[in-house]
Predicted model as a PDB file, atoms N, CA, C, CB and O in Angstrom, pLDDT in the B-factor column:
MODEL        1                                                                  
ATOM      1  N   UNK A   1      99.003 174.644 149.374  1.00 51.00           N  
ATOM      2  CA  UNK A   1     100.173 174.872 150.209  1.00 51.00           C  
ATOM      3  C   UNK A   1     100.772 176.221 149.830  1.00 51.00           C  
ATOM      4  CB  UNK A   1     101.221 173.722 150.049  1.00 51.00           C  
ATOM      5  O   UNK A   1     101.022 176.445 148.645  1.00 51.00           O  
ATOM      6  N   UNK A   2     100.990 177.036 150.673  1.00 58.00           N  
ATOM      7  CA  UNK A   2     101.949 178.303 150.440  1.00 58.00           C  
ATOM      8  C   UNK A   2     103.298 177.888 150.974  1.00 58.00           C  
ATOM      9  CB  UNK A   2     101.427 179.730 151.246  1.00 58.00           C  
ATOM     10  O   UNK A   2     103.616 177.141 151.899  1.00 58.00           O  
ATOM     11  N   UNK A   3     104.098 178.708 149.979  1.00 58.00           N  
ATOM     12  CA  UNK A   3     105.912 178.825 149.789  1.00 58.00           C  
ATOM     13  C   UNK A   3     106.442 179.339 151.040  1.00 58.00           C  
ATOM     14  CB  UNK A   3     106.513 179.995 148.498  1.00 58.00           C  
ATOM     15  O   UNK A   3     107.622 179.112 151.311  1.00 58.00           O  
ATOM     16  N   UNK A   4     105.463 180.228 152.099  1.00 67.00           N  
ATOM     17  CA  UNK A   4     105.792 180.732 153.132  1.00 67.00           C  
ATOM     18  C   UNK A   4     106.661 179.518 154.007  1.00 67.00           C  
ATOM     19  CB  UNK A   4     104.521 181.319 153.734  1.00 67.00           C  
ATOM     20  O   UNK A   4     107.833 179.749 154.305  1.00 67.00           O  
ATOM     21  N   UNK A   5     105.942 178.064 154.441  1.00 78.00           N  
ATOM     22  CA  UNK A   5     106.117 177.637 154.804  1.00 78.00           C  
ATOM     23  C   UNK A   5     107.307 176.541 154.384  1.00 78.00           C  
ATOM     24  CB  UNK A   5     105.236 177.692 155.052  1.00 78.00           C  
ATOM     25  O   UNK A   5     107.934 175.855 155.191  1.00 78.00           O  
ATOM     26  N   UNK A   6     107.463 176.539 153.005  1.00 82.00           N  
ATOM     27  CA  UNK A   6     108.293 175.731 152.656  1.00 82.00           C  
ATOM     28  C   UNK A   6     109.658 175.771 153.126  1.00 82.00           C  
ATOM     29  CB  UNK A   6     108.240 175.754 151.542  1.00 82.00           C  
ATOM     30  O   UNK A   6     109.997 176.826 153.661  1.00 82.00           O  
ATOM     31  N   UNK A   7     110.802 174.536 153.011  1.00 86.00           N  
ATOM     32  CA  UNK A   7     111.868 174.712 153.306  1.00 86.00           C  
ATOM     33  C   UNK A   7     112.777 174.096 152.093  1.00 86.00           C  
ATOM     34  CB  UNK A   7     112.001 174.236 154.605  1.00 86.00           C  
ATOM     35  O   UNK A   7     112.552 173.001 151.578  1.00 86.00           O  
ATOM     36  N   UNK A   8     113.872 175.002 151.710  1.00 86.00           N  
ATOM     37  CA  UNK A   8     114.710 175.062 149.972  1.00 86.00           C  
ATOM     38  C   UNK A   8     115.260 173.818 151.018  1.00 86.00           C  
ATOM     39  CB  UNK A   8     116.113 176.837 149.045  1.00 86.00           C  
ATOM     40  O   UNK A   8     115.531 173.748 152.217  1.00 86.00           O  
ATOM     41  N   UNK A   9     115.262 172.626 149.533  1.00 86.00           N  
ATOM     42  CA  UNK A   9     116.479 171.102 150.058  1.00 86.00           C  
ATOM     43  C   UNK A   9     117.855 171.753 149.862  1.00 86.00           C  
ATOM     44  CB  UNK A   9     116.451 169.325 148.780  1.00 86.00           C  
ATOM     45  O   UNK A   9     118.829 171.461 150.555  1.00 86.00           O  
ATOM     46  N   UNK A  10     117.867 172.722 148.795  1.00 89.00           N  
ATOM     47  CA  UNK A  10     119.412 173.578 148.196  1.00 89.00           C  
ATOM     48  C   UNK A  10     119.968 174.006 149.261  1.00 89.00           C  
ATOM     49  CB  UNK A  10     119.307 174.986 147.173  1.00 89.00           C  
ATOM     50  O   UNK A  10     121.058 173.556 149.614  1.00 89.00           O  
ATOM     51  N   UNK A  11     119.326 174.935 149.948  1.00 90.00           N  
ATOM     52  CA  UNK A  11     119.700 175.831 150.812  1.00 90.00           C  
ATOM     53  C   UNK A  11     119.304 175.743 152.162  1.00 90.00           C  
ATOM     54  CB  UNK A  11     119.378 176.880 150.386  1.00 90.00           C  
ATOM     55  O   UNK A  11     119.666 176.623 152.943  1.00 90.00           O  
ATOM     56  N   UNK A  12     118.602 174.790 152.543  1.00 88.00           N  
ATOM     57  CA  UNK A  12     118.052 175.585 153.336  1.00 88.00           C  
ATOM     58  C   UNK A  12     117.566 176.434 154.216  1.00 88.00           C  
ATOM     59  CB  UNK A  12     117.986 175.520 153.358  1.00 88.00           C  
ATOM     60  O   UNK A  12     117.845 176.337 155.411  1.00 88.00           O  
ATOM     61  N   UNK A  13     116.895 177.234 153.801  1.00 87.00           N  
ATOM     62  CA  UNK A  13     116.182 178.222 153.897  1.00 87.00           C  
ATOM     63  C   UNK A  13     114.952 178.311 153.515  1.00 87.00           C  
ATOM     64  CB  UNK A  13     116.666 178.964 153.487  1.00 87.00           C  
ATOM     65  O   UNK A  13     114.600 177.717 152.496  1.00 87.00           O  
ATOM     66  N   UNK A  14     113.831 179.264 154.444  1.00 87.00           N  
ATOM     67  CA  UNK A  14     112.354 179.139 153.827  1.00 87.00           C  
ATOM     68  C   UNK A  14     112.606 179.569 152.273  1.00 87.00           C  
ATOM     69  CB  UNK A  14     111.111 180.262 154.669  1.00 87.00           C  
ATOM     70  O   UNK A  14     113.605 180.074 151.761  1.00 87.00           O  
ATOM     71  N   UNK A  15     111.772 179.320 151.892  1.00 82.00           N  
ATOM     72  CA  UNK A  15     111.616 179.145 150.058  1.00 82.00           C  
ATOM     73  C   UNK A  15     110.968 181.013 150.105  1.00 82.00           C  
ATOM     74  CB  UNK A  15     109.885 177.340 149.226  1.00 82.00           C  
ATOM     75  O   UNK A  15     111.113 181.815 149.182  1.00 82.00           O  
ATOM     76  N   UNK A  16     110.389 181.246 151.223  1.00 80.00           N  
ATOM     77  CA  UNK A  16     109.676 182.656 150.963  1.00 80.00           C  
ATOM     78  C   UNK A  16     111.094 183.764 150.739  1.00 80.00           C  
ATOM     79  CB  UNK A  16     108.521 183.167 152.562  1.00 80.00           C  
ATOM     80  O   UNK A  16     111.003 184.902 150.278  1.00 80.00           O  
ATOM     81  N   UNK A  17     111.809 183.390 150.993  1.00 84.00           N  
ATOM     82  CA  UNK A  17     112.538 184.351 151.572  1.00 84.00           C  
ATOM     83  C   UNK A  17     113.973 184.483 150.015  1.00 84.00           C  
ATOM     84  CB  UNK A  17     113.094 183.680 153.489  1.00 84.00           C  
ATOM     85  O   UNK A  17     114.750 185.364 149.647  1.00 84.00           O  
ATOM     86  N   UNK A  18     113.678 183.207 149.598  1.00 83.00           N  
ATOM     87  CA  UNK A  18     114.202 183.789 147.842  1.00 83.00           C  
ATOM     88  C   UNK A  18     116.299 183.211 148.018  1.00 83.00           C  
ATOM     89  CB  UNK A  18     113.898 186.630 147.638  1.00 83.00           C  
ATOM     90  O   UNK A  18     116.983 183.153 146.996  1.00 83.00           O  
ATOM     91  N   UNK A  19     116.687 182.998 148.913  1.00 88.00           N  
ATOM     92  CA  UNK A  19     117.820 183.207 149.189  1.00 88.00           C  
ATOM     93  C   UNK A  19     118.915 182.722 147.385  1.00 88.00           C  
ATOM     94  CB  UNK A  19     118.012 182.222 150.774  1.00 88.00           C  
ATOM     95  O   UNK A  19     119.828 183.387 146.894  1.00 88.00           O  
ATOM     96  N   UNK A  20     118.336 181.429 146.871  1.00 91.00           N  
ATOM     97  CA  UNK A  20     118.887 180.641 146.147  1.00 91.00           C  
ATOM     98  C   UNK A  20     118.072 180.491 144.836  1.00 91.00           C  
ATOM     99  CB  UNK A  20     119.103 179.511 146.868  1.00 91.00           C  
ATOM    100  O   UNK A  20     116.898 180.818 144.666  1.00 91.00           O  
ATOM    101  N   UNK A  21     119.198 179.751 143.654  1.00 91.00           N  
ATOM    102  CA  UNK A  21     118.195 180.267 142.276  1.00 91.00           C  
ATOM    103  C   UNK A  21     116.913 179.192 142.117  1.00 91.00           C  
ATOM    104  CB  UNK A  21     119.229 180.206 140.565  1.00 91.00           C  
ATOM    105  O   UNK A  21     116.049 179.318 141.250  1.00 91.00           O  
ATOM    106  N   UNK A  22     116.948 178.095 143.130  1.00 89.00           N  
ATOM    107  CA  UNK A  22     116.166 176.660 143.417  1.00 89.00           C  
ATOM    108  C   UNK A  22     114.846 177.521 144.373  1.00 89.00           C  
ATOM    109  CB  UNK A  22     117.379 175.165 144.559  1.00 89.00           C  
ATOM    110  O   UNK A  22     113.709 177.234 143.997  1.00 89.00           O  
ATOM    111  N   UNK A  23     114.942 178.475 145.490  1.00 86.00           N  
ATOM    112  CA  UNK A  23     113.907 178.853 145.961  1.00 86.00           C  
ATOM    113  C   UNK A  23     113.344 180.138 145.108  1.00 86.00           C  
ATOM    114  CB  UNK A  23     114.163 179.041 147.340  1.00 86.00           C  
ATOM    115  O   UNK A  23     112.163 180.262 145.434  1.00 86.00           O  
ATOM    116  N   UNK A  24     113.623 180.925 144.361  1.00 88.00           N  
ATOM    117  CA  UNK A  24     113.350 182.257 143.384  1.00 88.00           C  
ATOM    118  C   UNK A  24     112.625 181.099 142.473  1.00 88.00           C  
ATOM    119  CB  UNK A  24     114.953 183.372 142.574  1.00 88.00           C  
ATOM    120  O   UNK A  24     111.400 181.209 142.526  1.00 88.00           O  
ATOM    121  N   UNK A  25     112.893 180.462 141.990  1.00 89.00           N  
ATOM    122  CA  UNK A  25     112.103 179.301 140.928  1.00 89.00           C  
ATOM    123  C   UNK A  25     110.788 178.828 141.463  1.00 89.00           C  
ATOM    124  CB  UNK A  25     113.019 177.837 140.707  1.00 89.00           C  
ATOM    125  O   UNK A  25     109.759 178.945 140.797  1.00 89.00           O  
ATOM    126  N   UNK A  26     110.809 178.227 142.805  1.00 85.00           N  
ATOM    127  CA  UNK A  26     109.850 177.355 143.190  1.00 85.00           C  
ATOM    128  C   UNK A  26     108.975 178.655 143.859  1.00 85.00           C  
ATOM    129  CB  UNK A  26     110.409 175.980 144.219  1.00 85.00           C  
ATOM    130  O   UNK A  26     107.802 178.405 144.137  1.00 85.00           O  
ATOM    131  N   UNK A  27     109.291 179.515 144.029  1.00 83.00           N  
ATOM    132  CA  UNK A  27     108.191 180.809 144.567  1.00 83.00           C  
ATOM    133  C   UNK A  27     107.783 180.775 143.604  1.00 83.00           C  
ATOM    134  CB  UNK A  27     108.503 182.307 145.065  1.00 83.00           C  
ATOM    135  O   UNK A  27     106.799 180.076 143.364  1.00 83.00           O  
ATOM    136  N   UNK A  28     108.614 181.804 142.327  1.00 86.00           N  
ATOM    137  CA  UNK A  28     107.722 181.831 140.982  1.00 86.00           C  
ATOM    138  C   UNK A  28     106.490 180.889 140.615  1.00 86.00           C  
ATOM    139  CB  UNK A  28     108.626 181.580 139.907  1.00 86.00           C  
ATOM    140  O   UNK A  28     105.350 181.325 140.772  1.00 86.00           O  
ATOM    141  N   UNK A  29     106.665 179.841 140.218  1.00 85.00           N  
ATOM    142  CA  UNK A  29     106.497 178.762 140.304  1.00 85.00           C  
ATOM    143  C   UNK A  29     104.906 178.627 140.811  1.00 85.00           C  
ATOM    144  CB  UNK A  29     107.573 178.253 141.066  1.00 85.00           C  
ATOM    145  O   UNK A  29     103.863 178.367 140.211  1.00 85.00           O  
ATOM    146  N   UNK A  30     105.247 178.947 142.287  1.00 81.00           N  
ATOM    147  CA  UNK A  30     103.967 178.713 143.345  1.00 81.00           C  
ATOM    148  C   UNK A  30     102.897 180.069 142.827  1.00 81.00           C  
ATOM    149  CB  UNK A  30     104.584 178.894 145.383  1.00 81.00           C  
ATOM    150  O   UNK A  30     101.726 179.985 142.457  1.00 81.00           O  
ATOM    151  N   UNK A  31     103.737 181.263 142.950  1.00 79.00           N  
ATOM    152  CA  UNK A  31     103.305 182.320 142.638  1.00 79.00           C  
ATOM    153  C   UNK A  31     102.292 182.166 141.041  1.00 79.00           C  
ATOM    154  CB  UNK A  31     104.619 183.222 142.662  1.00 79.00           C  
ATOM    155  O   UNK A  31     101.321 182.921 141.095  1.00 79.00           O  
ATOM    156  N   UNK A  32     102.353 181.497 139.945  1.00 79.00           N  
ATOM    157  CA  UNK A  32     102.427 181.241 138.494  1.00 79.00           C  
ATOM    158  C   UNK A  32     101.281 180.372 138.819  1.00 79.00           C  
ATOM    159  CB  UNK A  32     103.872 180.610 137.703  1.00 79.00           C  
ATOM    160  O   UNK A  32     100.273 180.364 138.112  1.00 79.00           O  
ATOM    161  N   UNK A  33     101.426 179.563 139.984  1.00 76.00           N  
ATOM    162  CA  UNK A  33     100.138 178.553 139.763  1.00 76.00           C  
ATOM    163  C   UNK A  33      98.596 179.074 140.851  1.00 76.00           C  
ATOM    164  CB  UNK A  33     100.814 176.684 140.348  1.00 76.00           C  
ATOM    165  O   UNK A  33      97.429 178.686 140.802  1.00 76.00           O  
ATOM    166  N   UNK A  34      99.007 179.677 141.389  1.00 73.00           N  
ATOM    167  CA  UNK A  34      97.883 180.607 142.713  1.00 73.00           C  
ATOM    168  C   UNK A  34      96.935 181.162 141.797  1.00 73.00           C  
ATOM    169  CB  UNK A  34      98.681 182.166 143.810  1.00 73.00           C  
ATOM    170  O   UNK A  34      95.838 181.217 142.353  1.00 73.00           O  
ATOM    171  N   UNK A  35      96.894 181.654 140.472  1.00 68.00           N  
ATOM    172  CA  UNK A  35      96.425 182.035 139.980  1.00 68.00           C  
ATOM    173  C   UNK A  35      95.523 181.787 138.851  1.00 68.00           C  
ATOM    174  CB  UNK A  35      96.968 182.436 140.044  1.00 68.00           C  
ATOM    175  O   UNK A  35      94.862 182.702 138.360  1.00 68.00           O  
ATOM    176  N   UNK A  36      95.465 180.389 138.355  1.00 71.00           N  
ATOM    177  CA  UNK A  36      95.116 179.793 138.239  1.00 71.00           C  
ATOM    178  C   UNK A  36      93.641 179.208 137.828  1.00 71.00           C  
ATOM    179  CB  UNK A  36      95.612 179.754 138.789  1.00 71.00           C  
ATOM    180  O   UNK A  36      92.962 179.151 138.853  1.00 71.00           O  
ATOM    181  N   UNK A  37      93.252 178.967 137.219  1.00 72.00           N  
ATOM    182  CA  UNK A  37      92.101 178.517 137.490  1.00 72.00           C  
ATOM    183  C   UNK A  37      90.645 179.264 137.335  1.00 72.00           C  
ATOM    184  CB  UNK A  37      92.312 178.192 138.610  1.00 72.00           C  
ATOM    185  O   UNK A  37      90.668 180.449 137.668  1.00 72.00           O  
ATOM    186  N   UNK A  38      89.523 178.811 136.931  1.00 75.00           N  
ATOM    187  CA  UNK A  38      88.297 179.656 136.310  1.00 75.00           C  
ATOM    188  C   UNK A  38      87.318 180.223 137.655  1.00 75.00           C  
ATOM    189  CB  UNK A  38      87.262 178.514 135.152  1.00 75.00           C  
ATOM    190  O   UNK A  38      86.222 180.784 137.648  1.00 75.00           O  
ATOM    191  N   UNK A  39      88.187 179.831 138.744  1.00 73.00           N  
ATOM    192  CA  UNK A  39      87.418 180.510 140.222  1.00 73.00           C  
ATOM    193  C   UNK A  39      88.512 181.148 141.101  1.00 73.00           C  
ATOM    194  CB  UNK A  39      86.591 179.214 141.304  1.00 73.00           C  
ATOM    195  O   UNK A  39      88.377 181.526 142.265  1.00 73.00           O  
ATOM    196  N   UNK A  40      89.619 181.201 140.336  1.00 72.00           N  
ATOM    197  CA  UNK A  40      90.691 181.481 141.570  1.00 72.00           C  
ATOM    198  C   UNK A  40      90.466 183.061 141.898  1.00 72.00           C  
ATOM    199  CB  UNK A  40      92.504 181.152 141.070  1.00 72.00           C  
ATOM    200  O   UNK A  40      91.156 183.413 142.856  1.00 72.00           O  
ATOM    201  N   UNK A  41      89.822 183.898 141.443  1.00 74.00           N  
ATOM    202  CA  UNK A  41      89.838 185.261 140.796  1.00 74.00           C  
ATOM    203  C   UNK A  41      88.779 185.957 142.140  1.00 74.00           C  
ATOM    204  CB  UNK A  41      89.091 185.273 138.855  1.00 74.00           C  
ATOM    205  O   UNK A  41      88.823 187.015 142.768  1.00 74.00           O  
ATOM    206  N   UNK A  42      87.651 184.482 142.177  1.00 79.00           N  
ATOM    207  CA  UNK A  42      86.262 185.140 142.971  1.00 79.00           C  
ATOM    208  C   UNK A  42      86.768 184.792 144.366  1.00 79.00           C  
ATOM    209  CB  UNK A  42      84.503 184.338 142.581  1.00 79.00           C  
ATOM    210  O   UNK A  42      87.371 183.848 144.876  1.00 79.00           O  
ATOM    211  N   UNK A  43      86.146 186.240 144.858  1.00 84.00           N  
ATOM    212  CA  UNK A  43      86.276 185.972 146.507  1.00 84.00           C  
ATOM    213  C   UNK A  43      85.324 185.153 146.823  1.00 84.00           C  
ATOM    214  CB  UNK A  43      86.126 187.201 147.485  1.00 84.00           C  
ATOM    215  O   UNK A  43      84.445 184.764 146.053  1.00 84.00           O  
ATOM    216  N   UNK A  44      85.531 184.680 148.631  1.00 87.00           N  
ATOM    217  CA  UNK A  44      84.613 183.833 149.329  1.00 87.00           C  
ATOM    218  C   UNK A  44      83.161 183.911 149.087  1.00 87.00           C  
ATOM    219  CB  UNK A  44      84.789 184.030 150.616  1.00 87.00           C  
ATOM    220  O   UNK A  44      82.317 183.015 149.090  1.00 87.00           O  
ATOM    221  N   UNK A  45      83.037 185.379 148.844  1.00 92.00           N  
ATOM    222  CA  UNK A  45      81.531 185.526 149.417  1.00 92.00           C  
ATOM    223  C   UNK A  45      80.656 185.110 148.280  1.00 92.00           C  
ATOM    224  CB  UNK A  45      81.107 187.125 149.917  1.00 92.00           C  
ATOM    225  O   UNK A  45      79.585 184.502 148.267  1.00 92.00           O  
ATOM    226  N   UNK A  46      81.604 185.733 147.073  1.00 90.00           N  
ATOM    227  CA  UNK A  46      81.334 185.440 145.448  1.00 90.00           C  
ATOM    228  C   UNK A  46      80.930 183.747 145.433  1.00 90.00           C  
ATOM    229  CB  UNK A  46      83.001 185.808 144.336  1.00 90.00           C  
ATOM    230  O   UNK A  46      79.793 183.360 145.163  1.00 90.00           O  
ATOM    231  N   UNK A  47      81.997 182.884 145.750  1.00 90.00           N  
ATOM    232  CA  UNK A  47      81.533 181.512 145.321  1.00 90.00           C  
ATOM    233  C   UNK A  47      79.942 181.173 146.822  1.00 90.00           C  
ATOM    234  CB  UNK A  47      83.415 180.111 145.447  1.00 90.00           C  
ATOM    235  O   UNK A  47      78.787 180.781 146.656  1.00 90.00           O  
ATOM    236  N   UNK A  48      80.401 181.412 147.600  1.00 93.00           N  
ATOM    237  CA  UNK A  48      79.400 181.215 148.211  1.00 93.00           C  
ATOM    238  C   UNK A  48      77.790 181.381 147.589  1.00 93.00           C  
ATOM    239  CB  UNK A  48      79.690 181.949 149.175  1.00 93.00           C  
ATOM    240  O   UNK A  48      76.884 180.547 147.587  1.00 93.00           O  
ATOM    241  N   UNK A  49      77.803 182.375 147.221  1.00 95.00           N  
ATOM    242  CA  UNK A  49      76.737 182.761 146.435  1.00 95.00           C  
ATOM    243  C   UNK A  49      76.657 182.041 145.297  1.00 95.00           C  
ATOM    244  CB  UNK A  49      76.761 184.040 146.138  1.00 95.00           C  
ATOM    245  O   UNK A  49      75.508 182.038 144.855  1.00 95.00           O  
ATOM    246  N   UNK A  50      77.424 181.437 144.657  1.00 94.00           N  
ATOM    247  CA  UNK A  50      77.491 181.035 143.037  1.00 94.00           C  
ATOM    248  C   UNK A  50      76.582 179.210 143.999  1.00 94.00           C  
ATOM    249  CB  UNK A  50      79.968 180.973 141.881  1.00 94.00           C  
ATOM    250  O   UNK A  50      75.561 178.561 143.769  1.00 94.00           O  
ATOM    251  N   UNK A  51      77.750 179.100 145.059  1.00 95.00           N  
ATOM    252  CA  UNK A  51      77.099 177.673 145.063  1.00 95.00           C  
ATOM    253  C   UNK A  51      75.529 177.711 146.057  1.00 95.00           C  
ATOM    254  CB  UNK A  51      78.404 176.469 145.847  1.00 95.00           C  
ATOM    255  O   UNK A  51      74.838 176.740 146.363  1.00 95.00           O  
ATOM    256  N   UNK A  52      75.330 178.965 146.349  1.00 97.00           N  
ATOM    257  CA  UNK A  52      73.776 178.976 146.513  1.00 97.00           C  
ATOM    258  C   UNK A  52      72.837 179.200 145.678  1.00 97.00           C  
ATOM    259  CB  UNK A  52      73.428 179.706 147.256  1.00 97.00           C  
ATOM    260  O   UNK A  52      71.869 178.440 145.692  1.00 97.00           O  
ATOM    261  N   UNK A  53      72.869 179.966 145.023  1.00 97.00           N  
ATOM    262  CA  UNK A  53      72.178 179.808 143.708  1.00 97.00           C  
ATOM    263  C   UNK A  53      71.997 178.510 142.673  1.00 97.00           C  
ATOM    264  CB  UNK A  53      72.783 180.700 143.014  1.00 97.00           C  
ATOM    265  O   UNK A  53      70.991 178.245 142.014  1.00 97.00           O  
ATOM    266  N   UNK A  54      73.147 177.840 142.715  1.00 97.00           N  
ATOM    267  CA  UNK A  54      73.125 176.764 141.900  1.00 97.00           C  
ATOM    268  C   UNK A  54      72.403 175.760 142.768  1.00 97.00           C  
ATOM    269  CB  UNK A  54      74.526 176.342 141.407  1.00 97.00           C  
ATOM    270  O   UNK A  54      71.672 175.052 142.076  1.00 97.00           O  
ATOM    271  N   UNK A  55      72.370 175.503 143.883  1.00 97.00           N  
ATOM    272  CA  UNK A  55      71.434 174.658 144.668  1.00 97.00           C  
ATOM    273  C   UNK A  55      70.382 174.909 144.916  1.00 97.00           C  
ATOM    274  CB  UNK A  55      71.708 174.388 145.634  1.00 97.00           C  
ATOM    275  O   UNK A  55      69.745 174.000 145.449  1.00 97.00           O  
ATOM    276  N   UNK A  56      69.585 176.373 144.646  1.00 96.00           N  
ATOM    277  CA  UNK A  56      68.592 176.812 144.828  1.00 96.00           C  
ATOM    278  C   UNK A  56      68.037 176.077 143.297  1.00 96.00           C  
ATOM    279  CB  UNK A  56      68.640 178.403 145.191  1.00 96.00           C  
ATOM    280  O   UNK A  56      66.985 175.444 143.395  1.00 96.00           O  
ATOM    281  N   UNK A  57      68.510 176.118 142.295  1.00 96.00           N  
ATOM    282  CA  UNK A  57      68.436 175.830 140.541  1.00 96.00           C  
ATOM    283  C   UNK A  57      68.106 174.134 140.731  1.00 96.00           C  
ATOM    284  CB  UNK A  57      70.337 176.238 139.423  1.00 96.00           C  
ATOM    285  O   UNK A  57      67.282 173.416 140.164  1.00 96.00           O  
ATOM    286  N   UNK A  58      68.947 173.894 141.598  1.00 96.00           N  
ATOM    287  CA  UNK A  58      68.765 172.242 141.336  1.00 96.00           C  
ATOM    288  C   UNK A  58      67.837 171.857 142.316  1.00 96.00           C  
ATOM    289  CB  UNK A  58      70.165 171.265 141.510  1.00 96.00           C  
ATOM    290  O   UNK A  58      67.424 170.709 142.153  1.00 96.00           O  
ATOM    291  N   UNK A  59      67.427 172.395 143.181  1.00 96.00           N  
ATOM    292  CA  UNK A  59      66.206 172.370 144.411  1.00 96.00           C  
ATOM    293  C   UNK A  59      64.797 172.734 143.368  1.00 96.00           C  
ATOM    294  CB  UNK A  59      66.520 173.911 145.952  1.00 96.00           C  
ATOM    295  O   UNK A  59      63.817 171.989 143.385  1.00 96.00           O  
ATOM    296  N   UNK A  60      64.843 173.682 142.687  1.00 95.00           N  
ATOM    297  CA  UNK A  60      63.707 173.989 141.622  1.00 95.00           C  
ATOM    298  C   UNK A  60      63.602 172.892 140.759  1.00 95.00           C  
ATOM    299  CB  UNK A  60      63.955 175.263 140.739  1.00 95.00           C  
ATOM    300  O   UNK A  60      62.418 172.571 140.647  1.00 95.00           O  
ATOM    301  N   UNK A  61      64.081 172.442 140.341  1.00 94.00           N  
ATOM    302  CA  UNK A  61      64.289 171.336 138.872  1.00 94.00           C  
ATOM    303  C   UNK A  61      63.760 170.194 139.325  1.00 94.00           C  
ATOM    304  CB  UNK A  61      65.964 170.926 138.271  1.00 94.00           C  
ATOM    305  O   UNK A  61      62.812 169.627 138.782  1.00 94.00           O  
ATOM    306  N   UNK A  62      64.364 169.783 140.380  1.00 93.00           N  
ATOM    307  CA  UNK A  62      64.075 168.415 141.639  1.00 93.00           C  
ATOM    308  C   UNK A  62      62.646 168.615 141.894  1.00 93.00           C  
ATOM    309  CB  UNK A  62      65.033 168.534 143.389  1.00 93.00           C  
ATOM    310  O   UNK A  62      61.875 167.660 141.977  1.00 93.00           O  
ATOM    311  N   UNK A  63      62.213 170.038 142.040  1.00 92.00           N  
ATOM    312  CA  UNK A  63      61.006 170.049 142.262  1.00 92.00           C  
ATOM    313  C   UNK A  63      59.779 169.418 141.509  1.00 92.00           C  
ATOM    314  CB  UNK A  63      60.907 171.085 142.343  1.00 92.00           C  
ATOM    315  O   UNK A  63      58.815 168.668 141.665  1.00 92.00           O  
ATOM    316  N   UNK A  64      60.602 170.404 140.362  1.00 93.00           N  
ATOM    317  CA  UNK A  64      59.431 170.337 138.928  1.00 93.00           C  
ATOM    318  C   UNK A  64      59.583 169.066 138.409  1.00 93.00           C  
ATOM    319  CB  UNK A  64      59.725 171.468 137.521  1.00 93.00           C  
ATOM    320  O   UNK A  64      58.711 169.084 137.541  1.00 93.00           O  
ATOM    321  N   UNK A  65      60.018 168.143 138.358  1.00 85.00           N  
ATOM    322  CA  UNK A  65      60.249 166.704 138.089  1.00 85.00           C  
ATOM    323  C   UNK A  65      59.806 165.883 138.524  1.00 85.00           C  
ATOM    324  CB  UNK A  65      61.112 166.320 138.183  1.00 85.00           C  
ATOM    325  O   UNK A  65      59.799 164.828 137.889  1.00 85.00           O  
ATOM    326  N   UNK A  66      59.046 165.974 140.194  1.00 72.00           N  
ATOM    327  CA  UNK A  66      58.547 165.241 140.739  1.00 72.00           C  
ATOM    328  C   UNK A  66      57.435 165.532 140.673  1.00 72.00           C  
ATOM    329  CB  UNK A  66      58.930 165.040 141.643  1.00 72.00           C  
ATOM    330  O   UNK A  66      56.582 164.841 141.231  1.00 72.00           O  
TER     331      UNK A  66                                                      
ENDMDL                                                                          
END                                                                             
């Protein structure tokens, strides 16, 4: 979910737009967690590729096993 869309219960007001110290928090917040994570970093095309390769790996293995 992006903050764009959110609406402050404090204020309201969209949360993007910062008005109150409840929406500046919960942006941060959103902003602090987007980032996140051991794939958040790679673009589309990047994981795309990561999860073709890895199915190409497990298509080989599947092979050699049978």
């Amino acid at each position: 979910m992006t903050y764009d869309r959110l609406v402050c219960a404090n204020c309201a007001a969209p949360v993007s737009e910062g008005r109150c110290r409840v929406c500046r928090a919960v942006r941060q917040q959103m902003l602090e967690e987007q980032g996140q994570g051991p794939l958040a970093g790679m673009s589309p095309a990047a994981l795309i590729a990561l999860m073709v390769v890895l199915l190409g790996t497990l298509a080989l293995l599947a092979h050699q096993a049978a």
